[in-house]
C-alpha positions as CSV (number, residue, x, y, z in Angstrom):
1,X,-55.4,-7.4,-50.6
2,X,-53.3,-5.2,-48.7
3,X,-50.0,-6.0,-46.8
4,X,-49.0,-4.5,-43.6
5,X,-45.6,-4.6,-43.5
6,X,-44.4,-5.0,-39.9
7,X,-42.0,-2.3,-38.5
8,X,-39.0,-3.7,-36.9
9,X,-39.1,-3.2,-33.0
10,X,-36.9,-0.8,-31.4
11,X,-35.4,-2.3,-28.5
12,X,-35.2,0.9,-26.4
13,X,-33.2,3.2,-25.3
14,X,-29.4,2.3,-24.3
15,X,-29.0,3.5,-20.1
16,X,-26.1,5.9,-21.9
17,X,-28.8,7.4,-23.6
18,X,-31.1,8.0,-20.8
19,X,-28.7,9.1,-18.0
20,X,-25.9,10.7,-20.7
21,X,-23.1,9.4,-21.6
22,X,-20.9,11.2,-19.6
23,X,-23.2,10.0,-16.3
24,X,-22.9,6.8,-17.5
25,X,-19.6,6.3,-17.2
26,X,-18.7,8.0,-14.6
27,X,-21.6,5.0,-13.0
28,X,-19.6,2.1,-14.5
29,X,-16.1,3.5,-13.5
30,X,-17.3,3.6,-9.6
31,X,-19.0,-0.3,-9.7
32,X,-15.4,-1.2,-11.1
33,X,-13.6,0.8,-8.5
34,X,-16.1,-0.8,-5.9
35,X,-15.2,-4.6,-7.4
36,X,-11.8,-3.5,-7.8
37,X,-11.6,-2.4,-3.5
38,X,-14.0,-5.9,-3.2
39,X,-10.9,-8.2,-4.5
40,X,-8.5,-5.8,-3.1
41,X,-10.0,-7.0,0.4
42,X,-9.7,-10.6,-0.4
43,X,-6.7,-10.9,-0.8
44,X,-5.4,-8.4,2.3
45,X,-7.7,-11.2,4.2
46,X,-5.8,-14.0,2.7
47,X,-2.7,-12.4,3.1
48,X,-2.9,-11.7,6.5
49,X,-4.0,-15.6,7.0
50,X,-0.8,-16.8,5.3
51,X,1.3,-14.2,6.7
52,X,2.9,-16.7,9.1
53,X,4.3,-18.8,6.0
54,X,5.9,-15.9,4.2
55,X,9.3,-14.1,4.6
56,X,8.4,-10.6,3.4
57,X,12.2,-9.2,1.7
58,X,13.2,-5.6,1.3
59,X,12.5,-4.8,-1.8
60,X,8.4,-6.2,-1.5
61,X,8.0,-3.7,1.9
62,X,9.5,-0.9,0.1
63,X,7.4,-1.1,-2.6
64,X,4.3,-1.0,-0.5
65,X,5.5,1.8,1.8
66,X,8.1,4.1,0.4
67,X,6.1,6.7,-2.0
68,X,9.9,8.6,-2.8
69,X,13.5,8.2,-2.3
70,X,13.0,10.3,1.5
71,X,11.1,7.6,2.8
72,X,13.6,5.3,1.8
73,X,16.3,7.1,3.4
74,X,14.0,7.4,6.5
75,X,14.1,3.5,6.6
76,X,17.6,3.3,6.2
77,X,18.9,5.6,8.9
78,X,16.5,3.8,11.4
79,X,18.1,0.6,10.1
80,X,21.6,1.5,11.1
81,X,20.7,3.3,13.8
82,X,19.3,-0.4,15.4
83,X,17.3,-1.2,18.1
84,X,17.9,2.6,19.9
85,X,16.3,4.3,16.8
86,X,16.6,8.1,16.1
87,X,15.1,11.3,17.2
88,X,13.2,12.6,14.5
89,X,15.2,15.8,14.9
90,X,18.5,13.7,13.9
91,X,16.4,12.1,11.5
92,X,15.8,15.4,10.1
93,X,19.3,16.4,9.9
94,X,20.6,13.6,8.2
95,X,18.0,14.8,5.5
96,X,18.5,18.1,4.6
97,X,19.3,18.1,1.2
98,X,15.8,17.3,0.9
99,X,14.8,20.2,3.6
100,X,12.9,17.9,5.5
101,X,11.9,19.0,9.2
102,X,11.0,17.0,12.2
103,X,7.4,17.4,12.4
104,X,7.7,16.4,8.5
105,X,9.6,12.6,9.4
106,X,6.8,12.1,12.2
107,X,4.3,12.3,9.3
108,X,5.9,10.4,7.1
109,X,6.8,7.5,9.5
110,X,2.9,7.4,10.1
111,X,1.9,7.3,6.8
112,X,4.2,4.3,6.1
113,X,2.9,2.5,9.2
114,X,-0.4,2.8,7.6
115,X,0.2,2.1,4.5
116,X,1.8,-2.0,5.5
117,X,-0.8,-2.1,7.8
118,X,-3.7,-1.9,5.3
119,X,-1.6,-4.5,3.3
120,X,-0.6,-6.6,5.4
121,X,-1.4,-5.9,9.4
122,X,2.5,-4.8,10.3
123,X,4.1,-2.1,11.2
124,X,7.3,-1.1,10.2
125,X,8.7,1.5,12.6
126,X,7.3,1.8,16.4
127,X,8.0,4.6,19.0
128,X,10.5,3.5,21.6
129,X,10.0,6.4,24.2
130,X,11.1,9.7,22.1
131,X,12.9,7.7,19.5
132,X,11.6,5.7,16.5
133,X,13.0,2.5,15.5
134,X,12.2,-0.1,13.3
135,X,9.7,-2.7,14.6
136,X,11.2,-6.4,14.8
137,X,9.2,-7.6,11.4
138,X,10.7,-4.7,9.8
139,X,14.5,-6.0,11.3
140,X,13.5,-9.3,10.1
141,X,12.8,-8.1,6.1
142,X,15.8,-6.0,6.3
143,X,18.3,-8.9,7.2
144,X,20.5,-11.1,4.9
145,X,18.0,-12.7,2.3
146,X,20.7,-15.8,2.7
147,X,18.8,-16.8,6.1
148,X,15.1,-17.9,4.9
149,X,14.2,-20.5,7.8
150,X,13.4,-24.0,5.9
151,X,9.6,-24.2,5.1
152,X,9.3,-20.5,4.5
153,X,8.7,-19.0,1.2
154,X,9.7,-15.6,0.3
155,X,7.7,-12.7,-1.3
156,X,8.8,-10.7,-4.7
């Protein structure tokens, strides 16, 4: 009598295996870029829900729309130059250690008005005829952080 002996059963090929491995991750990396953007989504929407109970601080705007220390100063100047704002010629001037030109402030002052409003539906500085000045919510983040109204919450 004869045994067969029975060979164990491959379970197949691995998808790293058919596609490379190389293909294969690059695969994974974009579904977890894609979740990533999914919950990055959610919680803009639930932000922007709640945006009535929070009182954003300076620190938490800066963080979402100053990239270096320029776009900082930016926001500074406009902050003491008030409700009149600032050409971004004088704008320029007051930067040129960092050799920053008009055309170059314009930009950046965009950029950071879309940056908070992906985040959180603002804007942070608004033309007022030639000038640019900082928008009311942005006046409101940059006061004392002594003044919270009762019943809001503030944002770190």
């Amino acid at each position: 009598m004869m045994r067969t002996v029975e060979k164990p059963r491959s379970k197949g090929r691995s998808q790293s295996q058919k596609v490379g491995r190389i293909k294969y991750t690059l695969q994974r990396i974009q579904e977890i870029e894609k979740s990533i953007e999914e919950v990055k989504l959610i919680q803009r929407l639930i932000l922007a829900g709640l945006k009535d109970m929070f009182r954003f601080d300076k620190p938490f705007i800066q963080r979402i729309v100053c990239v270096d220390e320029v776009d900082i100063l930016i926001l500074e100047y406009l902050y003491e130059a008030g409700n009149a704002g600032l050409l971004p010629r004088d704008l320029a001037a007051k930067l040129t250690q960092f050799k920053v030109r008009r055309h170059q402030v314009s930009r950046r002052i965009l950029r950071m008005n879309k940056r908070l409003e992906k985040e959180i539906g603002e804007r942070v500085v608004e033309h007022r005829g030639w000038h640019w000045a900082l928008t009311t919510f942005a006046f409101e983040s940059w006061g004392d952080s002594e003044q919270i109204p009762e019943g809001s919450e503030k944002v770190q």
